[in-house]
SERO-4910 file (N, C-alpha, C, O; in steps of 0.05 Angstrom, whole numbers):
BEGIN
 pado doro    nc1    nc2    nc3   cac1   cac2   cac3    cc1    cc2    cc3    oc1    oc2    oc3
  Unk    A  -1183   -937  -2232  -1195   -948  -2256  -1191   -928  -2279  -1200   -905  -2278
  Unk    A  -1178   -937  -2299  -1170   -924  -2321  -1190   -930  -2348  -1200   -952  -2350
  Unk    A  -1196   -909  -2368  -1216   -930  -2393  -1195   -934  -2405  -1174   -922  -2408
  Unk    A  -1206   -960  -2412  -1191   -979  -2435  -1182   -961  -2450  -1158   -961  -2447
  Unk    A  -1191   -941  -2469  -1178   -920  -2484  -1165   -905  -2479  -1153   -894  -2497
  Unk    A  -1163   -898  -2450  -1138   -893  -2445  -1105   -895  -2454  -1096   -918  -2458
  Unk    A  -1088   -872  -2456  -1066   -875  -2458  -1054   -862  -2422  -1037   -874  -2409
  Unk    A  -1061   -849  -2418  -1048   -844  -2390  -1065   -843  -2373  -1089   -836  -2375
  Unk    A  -1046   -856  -2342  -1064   -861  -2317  -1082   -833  -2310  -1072   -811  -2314
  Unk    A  -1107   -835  -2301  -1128   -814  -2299  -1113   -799  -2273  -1114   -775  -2269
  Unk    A  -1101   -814  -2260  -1091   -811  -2230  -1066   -790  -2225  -1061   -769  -2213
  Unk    A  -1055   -807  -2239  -1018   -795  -2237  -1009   -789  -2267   -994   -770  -2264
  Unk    A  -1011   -793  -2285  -1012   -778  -2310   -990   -810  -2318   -990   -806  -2342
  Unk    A   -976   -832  -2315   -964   -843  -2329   -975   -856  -2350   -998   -863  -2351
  Unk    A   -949   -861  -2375   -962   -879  -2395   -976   -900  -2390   -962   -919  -2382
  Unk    A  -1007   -905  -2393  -1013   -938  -2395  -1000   -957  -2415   -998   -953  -2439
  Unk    A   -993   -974  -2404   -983   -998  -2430  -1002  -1002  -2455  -1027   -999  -2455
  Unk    A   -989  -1009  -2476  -1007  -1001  -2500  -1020  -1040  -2503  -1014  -1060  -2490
  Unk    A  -1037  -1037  -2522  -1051  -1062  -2527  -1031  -1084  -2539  -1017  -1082  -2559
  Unk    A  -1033  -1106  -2523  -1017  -1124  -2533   -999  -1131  -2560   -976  -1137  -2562
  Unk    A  -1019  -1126  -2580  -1004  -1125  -2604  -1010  -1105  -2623  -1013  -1109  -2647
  Unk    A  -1013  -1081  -2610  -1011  -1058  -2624   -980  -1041  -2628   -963  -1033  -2613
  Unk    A   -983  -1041  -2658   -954  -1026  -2667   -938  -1016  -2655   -946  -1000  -2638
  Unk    A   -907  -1020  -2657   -895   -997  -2638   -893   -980  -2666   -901   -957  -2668
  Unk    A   -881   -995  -2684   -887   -976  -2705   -890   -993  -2744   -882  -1015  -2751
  Unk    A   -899   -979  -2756   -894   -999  -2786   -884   -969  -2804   -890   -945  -2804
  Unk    A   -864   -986  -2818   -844   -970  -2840   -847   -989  -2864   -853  -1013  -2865
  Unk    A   -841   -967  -2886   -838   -977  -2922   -813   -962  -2923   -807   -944  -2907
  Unk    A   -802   -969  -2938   -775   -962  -2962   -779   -927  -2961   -801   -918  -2969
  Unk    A   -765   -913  -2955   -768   -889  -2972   -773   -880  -2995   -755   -887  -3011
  Unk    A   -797   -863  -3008   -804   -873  -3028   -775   -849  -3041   -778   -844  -3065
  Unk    A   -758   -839  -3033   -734   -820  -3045   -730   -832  -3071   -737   -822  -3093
  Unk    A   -718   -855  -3066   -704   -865  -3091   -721   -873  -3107   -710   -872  -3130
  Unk    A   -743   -881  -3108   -771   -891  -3125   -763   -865  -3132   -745   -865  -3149
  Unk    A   -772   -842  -3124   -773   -809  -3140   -747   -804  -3159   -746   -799  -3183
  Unk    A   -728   -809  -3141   -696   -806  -3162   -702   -831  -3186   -687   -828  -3205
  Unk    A   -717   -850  -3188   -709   -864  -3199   -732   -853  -3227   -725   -853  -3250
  Unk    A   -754   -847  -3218   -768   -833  -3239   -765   -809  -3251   -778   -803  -3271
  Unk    A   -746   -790  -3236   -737   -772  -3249   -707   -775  -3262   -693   -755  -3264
  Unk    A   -702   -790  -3268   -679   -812  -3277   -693   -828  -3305   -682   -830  -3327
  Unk    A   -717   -837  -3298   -727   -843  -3331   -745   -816  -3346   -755   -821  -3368
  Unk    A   -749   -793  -3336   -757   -766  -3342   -743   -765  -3367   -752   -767  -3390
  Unk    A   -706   -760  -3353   -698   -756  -3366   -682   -768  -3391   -671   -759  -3411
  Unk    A   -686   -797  -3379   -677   -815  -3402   -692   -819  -3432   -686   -829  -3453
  Unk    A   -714   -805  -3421   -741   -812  -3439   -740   -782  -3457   -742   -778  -3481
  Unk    A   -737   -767  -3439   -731   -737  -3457   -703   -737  -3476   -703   -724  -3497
  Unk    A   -675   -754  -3465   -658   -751  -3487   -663   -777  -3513   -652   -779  -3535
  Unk    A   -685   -795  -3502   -686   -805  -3526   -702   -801  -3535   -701   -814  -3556
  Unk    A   -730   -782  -3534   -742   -767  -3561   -720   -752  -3574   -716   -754  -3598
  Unk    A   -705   -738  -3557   -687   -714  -3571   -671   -737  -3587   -684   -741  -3607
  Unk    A   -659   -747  -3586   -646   -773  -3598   -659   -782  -3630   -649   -782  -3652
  Unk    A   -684   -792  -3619   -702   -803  -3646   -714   -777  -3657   -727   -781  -3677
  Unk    A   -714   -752  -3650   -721   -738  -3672   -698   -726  -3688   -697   -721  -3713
  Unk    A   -674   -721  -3664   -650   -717  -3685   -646   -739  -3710   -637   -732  -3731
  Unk    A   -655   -767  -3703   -651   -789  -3727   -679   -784  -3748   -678   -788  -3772
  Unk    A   -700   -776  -3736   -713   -779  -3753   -712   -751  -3778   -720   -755  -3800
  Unk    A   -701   -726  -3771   -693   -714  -3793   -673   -722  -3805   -668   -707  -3825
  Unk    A   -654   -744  -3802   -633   -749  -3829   -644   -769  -3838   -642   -770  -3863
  Unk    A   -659   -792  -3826   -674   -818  -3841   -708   -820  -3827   -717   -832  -3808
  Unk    A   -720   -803  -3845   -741   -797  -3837   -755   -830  -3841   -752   -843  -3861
  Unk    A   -769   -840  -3820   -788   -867  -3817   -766   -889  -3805   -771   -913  -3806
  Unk    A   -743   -880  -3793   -723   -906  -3789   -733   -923  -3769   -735   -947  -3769
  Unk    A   -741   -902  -3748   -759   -915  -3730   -786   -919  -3728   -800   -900  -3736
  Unk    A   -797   -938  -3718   -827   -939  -3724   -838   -937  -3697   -832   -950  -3677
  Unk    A   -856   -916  -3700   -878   -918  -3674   -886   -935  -3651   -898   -931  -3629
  Unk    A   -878   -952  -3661   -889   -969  -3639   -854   -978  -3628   -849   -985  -3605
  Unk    A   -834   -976  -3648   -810   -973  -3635   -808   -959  -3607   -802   -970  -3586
  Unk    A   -816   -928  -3612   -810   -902  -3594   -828   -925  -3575   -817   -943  -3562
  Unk    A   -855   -920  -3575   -869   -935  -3553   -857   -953  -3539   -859   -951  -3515
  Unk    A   -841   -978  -3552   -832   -991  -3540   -802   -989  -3530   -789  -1010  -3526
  Unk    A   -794   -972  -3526   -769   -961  -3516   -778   -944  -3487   -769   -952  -3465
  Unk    A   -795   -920  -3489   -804   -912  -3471   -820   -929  -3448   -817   -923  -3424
  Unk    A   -835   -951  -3455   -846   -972  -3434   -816   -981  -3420   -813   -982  -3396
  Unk    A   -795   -987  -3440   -777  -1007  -3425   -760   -980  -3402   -754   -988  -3380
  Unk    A   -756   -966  -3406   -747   -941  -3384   -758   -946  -3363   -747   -954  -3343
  Unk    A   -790   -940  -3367   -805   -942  -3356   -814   -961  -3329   -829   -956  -3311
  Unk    A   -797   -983  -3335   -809  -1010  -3319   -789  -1007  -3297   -795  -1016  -3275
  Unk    A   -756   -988  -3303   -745   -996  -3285   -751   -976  -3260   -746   -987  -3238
  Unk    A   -760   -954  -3259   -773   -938  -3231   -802   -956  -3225   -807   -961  -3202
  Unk    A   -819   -964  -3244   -840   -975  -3233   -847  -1001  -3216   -866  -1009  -3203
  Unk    A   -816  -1013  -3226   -805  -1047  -3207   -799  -1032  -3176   -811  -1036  -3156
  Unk    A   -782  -1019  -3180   -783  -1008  -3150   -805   -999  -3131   -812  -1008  -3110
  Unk    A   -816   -975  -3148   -848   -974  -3139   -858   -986  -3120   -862   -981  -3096
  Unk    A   -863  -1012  -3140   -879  -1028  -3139   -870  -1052  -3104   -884  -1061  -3086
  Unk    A   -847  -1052  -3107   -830  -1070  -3086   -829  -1054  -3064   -826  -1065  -3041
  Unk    A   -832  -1026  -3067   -825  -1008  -3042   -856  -1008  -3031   -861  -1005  -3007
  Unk    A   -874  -1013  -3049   -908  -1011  -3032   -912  -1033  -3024   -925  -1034  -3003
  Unk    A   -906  -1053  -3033   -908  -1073  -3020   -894  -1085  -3005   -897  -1109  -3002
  Unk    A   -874  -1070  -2992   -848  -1082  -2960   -864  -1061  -2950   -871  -1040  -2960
  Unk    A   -869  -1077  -2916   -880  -1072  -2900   -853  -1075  -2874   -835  -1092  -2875
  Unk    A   -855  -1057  -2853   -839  -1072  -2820   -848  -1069  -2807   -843  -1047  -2797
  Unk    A   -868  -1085  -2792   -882  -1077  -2761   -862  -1084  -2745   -845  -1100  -2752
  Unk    A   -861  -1074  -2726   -862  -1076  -2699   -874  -1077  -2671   -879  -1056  -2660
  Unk    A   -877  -1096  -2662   -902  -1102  -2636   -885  -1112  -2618   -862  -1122  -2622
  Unk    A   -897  -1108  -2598   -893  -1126  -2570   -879  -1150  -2571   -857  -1156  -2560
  Unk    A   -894  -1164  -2585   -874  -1194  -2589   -863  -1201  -2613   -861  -1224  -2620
  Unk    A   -852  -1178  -2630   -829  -1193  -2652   -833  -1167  -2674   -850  -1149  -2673
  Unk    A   -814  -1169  -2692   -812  -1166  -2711   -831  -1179  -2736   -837  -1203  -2733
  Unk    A   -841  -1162  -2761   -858  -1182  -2776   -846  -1161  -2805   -845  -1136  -2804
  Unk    A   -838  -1177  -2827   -837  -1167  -2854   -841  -1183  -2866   -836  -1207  -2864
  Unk    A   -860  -1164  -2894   -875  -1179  -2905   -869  -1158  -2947   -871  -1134  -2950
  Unk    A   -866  -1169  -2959   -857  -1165  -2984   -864  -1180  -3002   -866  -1204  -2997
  Unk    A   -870  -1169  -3032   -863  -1185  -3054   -901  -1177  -3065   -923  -1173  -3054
  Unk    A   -890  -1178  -3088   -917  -1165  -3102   -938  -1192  -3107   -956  -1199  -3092
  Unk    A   -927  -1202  -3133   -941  -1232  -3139   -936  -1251  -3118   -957  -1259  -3109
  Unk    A   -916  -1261  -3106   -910  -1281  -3084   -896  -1267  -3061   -874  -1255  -3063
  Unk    A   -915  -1271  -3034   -917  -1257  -3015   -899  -1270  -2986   -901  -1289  -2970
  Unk    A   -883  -1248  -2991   -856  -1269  -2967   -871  -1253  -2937   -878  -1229  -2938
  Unk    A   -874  -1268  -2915   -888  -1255  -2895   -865  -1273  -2872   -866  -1297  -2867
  Unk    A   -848  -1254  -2861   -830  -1265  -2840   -831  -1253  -2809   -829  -1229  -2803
  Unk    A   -836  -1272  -2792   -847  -1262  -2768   -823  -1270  -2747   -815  -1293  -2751
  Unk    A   -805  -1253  -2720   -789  -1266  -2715   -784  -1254  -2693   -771  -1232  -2691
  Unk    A   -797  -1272  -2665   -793  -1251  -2639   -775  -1241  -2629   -751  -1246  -2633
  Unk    A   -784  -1226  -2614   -760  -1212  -2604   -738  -1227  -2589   -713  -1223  -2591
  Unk    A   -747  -1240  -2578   -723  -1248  -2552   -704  -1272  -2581   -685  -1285  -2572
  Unk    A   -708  -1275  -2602   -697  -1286  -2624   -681  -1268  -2636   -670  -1276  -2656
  Unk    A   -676  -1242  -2629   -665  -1214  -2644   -633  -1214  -2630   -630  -1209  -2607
  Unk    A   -616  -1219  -2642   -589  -1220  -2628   -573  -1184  -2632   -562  -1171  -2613
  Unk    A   -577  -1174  -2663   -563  -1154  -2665   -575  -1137  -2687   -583  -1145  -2709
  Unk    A   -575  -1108  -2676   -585  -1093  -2699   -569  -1073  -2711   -567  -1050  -2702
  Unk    A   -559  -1080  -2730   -535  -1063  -2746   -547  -1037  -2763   -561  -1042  -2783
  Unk    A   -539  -1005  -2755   -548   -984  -2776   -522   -994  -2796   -500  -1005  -2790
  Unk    A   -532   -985  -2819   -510   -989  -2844   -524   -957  -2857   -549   -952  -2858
  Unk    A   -506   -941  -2864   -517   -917  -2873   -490   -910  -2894   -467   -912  -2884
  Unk    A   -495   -901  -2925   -470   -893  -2948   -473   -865  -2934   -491   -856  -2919
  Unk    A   -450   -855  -2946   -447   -830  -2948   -462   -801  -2958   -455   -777  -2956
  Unk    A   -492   -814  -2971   -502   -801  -2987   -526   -804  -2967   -541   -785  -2962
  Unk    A   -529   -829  -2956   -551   -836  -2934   -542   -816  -2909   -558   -801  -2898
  Unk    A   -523   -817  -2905   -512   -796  -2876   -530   -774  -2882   -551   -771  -2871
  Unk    A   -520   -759  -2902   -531   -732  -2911   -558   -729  -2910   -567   -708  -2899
  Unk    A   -577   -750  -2922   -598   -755  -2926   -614   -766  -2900   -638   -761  -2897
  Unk    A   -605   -777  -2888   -614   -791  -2862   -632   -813  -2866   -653   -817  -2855
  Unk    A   -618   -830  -2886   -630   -855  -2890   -608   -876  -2893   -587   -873  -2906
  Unk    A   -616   -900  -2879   -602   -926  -2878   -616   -947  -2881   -639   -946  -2890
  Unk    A   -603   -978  -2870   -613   -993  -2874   -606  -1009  -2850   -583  -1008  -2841
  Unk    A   -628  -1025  -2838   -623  -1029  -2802   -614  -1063  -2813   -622  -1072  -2835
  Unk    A   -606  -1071  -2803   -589  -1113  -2809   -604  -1118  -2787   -607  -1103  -2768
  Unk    A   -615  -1140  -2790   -615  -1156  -2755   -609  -1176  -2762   -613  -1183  -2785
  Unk    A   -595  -1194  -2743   -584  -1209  -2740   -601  -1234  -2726   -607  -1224  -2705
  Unk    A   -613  -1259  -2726   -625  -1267  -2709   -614  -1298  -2702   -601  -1312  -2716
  Unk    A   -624  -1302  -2678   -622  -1339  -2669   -630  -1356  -2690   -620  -1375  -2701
  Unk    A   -659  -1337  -2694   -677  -1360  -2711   -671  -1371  -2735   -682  -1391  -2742
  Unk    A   -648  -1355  -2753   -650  -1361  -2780   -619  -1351  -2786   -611  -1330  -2775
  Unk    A   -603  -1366  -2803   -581  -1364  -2818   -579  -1339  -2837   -562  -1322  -2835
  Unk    A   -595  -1340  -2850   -595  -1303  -2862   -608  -1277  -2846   -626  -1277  -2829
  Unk    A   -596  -1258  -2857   -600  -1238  -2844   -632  -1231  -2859   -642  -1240  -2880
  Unk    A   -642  -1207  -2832   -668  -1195  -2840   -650  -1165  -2848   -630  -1156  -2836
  Unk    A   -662  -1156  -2868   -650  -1116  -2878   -673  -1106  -2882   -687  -1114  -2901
  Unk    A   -682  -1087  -2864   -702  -1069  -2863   -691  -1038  -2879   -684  -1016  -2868
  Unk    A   -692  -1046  -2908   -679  -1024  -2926   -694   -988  -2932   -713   -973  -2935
  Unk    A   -679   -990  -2930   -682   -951  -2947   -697   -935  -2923   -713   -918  -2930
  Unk    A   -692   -940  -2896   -706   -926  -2874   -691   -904  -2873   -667   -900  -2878
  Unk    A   -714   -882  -2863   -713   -852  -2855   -708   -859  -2832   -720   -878  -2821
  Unk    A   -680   -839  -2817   -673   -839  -2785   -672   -866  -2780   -688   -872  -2763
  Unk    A   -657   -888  -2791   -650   -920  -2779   -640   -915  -2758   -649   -931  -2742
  Unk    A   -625   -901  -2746   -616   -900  -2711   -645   -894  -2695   -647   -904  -2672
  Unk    A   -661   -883  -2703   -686   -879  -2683   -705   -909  -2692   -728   -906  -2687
  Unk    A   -702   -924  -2699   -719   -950  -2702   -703   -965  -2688   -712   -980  -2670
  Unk    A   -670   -963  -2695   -654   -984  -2685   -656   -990  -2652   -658  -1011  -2639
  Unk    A   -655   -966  -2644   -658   -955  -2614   -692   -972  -2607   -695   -991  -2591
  Unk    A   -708   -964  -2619   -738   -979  -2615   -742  -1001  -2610   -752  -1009  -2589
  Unk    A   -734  -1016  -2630   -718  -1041  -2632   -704  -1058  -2603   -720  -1072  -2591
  Unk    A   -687  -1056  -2596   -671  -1063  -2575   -685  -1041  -2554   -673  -1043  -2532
  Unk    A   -704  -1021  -2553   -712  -1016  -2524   -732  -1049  -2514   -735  -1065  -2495
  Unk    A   -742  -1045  -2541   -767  -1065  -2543   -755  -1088  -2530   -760  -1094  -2506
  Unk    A   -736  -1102  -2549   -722  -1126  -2539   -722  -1130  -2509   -733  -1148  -2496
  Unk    A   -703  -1101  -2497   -701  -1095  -2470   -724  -1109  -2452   -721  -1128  -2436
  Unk    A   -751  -1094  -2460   -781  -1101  -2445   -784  -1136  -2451   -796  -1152  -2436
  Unk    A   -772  -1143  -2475   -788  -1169  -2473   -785  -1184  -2449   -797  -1205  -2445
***
């Protein structure tokens, strides 16, 4: 007799099986490129003060304040759209399937078991090698488009998770 809270047999030391639909694991987007992408409008935002103050000593008032403001917001939106998309993609993984779920205002929630999982493709650039981030494809029975579990840290160690899992179903 083992307690329920248990993770290993009291007896022989093996793993107990974990709770039916508890995580093998849940991943978001790396937030890397969210960071590159805001230090990317840092500096876009720093050459265009330098920009509008070099204009504003030859035509002093050309631009109007609420111009600059509204130039800096629009920089602005393009690291914060990502942001925003990277906190809200989710990937569990459980016992019985795959589940992703995305989208800020309208909430795509796709659930898709395992024994429905035909192939799981790492796709990793050149810059991802280095970095150790890719993007895992799966392939499924269930549905004509692919599922892309994007911007993952170490995608060969999920991919592997993945298809052990499959394996057990």
């Amino acid at each position: 007799m083992n307690p329920e809270t248990g993770r290993f047999c009291s007896r022989c030391g093996a793993r107990l099986r974990e709770p039916p639909d508890a995580p093998i694991f849940v991943l978001h987007p790396t937030a890397l490129f969210v960071t590159a992408r805001y230090v990317g409008a840092t500096i876009a935002i720093g050459g265009l003060l330098l920009l509008l103050a070099h204009m504003e000593r030859w035509r002093p008032g050309a631009i109007p304040p609420w111009g600059i403001a509204l130039a800096i917001v629009l920089v602005l939106i393009w690291p914060l759209r990502h942001h925003l998309a990277r906190a809200f993609e989710t990937y569990i993984l459980t016992e019985h399937g795959l589940t992703v779920t995305s989208g800020v205002l309208r909430r795509i929630y796709r659930h898709v078991p395992l024994h429905k999982i035909q192939e799981v493709v790492v796709i990793q650039s050149g810059w991802g090698r280095l970095l150790g981030i890719g993007n895992l494809v799966i392939d499924t029975a269930a549905e004509a488009e692919r599922i892309v579990l994007r911007d993952i840290r170490h995608p060969q160690t999920y991919a592997d998770l993945i298809l052990r899992q499959i394996e057990r179903a």
